[in-house]
N, C-alpha and C positions, 0 to 999 in steps of 0.2 A: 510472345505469349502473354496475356494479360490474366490475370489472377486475382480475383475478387477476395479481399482478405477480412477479417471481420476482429479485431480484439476488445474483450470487455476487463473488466477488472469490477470487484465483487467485495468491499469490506460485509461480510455476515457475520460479524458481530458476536466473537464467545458460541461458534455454532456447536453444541453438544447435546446431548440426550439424556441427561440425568435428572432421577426421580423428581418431581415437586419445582422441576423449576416451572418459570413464568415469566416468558409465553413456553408451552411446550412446543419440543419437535414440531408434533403433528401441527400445533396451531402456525407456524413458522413455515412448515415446508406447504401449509397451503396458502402462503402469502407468499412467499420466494418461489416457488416453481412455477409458474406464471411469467416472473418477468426471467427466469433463464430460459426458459423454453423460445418465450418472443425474441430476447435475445442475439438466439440462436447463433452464438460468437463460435470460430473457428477456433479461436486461442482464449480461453478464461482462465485470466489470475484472480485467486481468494485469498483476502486473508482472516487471520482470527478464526481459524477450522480448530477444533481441541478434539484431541485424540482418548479416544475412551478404550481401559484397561480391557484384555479379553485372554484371560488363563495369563501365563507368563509373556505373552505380549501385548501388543496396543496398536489398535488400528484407525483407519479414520469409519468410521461405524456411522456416524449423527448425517457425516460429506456420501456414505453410501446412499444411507436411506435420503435424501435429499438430493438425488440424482435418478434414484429408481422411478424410470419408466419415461426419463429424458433423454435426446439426443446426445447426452453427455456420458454416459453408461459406457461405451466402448471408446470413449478416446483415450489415448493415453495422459500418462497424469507424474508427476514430479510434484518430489514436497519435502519440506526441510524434513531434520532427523536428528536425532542425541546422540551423541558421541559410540553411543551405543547399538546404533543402527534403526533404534525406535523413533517415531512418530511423538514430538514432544504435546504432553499432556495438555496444555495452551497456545492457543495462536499459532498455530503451522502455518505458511505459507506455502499454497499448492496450485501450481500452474494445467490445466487439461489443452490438451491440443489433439485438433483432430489430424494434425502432422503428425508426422512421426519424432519421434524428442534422439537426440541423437547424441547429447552430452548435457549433462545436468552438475550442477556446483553448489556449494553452500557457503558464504564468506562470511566469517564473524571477526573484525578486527586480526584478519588477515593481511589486507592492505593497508591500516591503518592500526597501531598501536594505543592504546587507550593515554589518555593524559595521567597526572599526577596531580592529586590537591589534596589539600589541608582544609579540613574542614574548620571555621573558627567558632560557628554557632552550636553545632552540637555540641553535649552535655552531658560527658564534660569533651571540651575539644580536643581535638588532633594533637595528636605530639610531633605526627610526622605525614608526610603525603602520602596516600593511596590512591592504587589504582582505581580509576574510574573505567568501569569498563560496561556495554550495551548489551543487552542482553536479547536482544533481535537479530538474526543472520538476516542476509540478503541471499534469493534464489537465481540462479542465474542459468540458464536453459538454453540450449541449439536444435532448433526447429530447423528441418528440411522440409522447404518447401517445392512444389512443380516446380520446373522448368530448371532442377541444377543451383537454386537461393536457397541461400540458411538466412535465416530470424532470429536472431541472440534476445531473448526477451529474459528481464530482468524484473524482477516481483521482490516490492521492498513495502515494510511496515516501519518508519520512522518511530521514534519514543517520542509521546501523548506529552501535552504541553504541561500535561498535571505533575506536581514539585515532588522529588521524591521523597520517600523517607528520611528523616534526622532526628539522630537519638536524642531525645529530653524535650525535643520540641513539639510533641504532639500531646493535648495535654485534655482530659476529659473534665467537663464542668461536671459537677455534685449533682447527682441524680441523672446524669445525662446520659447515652445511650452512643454518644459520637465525640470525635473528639475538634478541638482547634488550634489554633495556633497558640503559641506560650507567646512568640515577638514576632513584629512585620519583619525583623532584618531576620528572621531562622526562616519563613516564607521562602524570602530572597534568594535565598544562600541556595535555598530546595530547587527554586527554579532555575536558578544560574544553572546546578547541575545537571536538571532535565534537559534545557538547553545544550549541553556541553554533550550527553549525548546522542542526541536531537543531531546535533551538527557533525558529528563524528560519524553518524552511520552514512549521512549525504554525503561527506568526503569519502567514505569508501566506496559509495554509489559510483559517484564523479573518475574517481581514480579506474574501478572498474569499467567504467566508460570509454575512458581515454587507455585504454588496455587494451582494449577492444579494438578500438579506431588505430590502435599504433600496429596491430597487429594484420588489420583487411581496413584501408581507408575508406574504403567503399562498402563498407558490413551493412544492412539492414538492421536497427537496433529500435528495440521497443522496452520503455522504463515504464511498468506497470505499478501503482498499489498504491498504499495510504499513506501520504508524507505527514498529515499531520501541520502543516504549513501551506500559508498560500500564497501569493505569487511571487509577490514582494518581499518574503522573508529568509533569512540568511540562508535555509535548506534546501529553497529553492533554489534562490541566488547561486550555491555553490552548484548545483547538480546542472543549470540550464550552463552556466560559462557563458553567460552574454559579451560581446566582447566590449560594450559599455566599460565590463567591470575588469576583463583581461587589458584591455587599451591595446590589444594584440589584433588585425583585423587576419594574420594568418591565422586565427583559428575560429574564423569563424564558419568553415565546416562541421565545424565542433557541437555548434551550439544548439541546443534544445529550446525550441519557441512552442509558451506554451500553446495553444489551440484554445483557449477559451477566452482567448482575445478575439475570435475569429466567429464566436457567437456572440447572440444577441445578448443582453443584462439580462432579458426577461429572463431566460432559458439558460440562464449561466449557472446558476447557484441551486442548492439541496438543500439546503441547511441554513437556518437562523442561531448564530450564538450571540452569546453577550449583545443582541441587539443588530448585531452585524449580519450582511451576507459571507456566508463563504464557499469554497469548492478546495477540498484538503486531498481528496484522492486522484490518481494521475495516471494516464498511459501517455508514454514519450514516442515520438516516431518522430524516424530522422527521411529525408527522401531518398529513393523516390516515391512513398510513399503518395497517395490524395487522400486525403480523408473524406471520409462521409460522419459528421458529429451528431453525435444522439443525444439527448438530453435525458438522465436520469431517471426512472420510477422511483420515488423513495418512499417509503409508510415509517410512521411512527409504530413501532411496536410494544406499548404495555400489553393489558389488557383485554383493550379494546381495538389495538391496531387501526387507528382513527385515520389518518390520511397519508393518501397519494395522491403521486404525478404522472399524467401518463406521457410516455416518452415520443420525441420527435426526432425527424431525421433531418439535418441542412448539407448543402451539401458548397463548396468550395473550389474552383477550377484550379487545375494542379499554376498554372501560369501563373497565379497569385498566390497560392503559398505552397512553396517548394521545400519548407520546412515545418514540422507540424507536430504537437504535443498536445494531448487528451485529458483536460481535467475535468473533475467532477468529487463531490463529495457526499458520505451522508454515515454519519455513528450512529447510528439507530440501531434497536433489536434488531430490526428486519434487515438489515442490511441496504446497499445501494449496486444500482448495476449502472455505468456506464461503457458506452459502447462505440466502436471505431470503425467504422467499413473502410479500408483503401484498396486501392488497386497498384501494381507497379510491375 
């Protein structure tokens, strides 16, 4: 039985509906529902959905209206939640499948315990170590597919390469309206920690990975969402398990190859930063997967929501890669869709 599958993954970007922002809803949902409806993904992970207050509870209200009158309206749907059973106010991560969802999880520093550090440049510094802890869960979901397969698909939002907060360090010039840095080494210090948990959420990704596989070697597994990192960098590094970096060649059943080696340059990348190309957001497929790789629509959205890409489909024979991962990126208002067709 062959089974046409389709996954996309969806950073949109702070989607909410409150007064006086800019771009509004409406001007967003008529830039973004276009390219989900083309889309047309069996399995879409979001993230950056923020959940808007409604009496004593809180729903995703901004992810309804921005669904209304798509073929996404009746799928089922899983999404992080507050200890409280609520819909956190920022950044939910929420998975729609036109599968049935058959078990749903939320990991925050569950598999992995946060480190300990001493801060030396905040002002005044540390006496003693503190917990460092991430403040993003990882969603983790079991799709039943036809024919008797389940699909573990995993929807992760890495921590933004931006340095965090440090007390004393942030310091506003006379008349100025924004602040800067007081020392290049309190920078440092900020990004070392973003780093620290940057890299701690991709080991619990990884661990959850290898949890998986220890438990059905044979699982179907799909690592969706916004690493925040690109290919070559340590969040990736830990989450693929190249066995380059194991020196293990048993496991390299293991490993996560990304897929955007497998497109062309032109058609690789979303986004221009610092000067650079990159592709920061990701869906992992392990085989037997084939892919069919789509190349991103992305718009700039201020104002003027000034430009897009419109998306293409390549496609790949399973004989030539028997392993396959799905990157794509784009931080924009508008969000980015990248998209996966396989069969297996």
């Amino acid at each position: 039985m062959v089974i046409r599958l389709r996954l996309a993954t969806f950073n949109v970007e702070n989607l909410d509906d409150q007064p006086g922002q800019k771009p509004t809803l409406a001007e967003r949902k008529a830039l973004m529902q276009p390219q989900l409806r083309r889309i047309d993904a069996d399995v879409l992970c979001l993230q950056e959905v923020h959940g808007q207050d409604d009496g004593n509870d809180r729903r995703l209200r901004a992810l309804d209206e921005l669904l209304a009158g798509t073929q996404y309206v009746g799928f089922n749907r899983a999404f992080t939640t507050t200890s409280a059973g609520k819909v956190f106010q920022e950044r939910n991560l929420v998975v729609l499948s036109r599968f049935p969802v058959i078990a749903s999880e939320q990991l925050n520093q569950d598999l992995v315990p946060g480190p300990q550090y001493q801060r030396v440049t905040a002002i005044p510094p540390d006496t003693a170590a503190r917990l460092v802890n991430w403040e993003r869960p990882i969603l983790h979901v079991e799709l039943e597919l036809p024919g008797s397969r389940r699909l573990h698909g995993v929807n992760v939002h890495l921590k933004s390469k931006n340095p965090v907060d440090l007390p004393g360090q942030q310091i506003q010039p006379p008349g100025a309206n924004f602040s800067v840095w007081k020392s290049a080494s309190g920078r440092a210090e900020a990004s070392f920690i973003s780093s620290m948990k940057r890299v701690g959420q991709a080991l619990e990704v990884r661990r959850l990975v290898d949890n998986l596989f220890d438990a059905a070697p044979g699982a179907l597994l799909a690592v969706c969402g916004d690493f925040n990192a690109d290919i070559d960098e340590v969040p990736m590094q830990a989450i693929r398990g190249d066995v380059e970096d194991t020196e293990n060649p048993a496991l390299a059943v293991r490993v996560l190859v990304p897929c955007e080696r497998s497109v062309p340059e032109p058609a690789r990348y979303s986004l221009i930063h610092h000067g650079g190309a990159r592709c920061w957001t990701t869906s992992s497929l392990l085989e037997p997967f084939w892919p069919l790789i789509g190349t991103p629509r992305s718009t700039t959205s201020c104002s003027t929501m000034s430009r897009s890409r419109l998306p293409s489909i390549r496609s790949f024979p399973n004989q030539t890669m028997p392993r396959s991962s799905l990157r794509s990126n784009c931080r924009m208002h508008s969000g980015c869709v990248k998209s996966c067709r396989s069969e297996y």
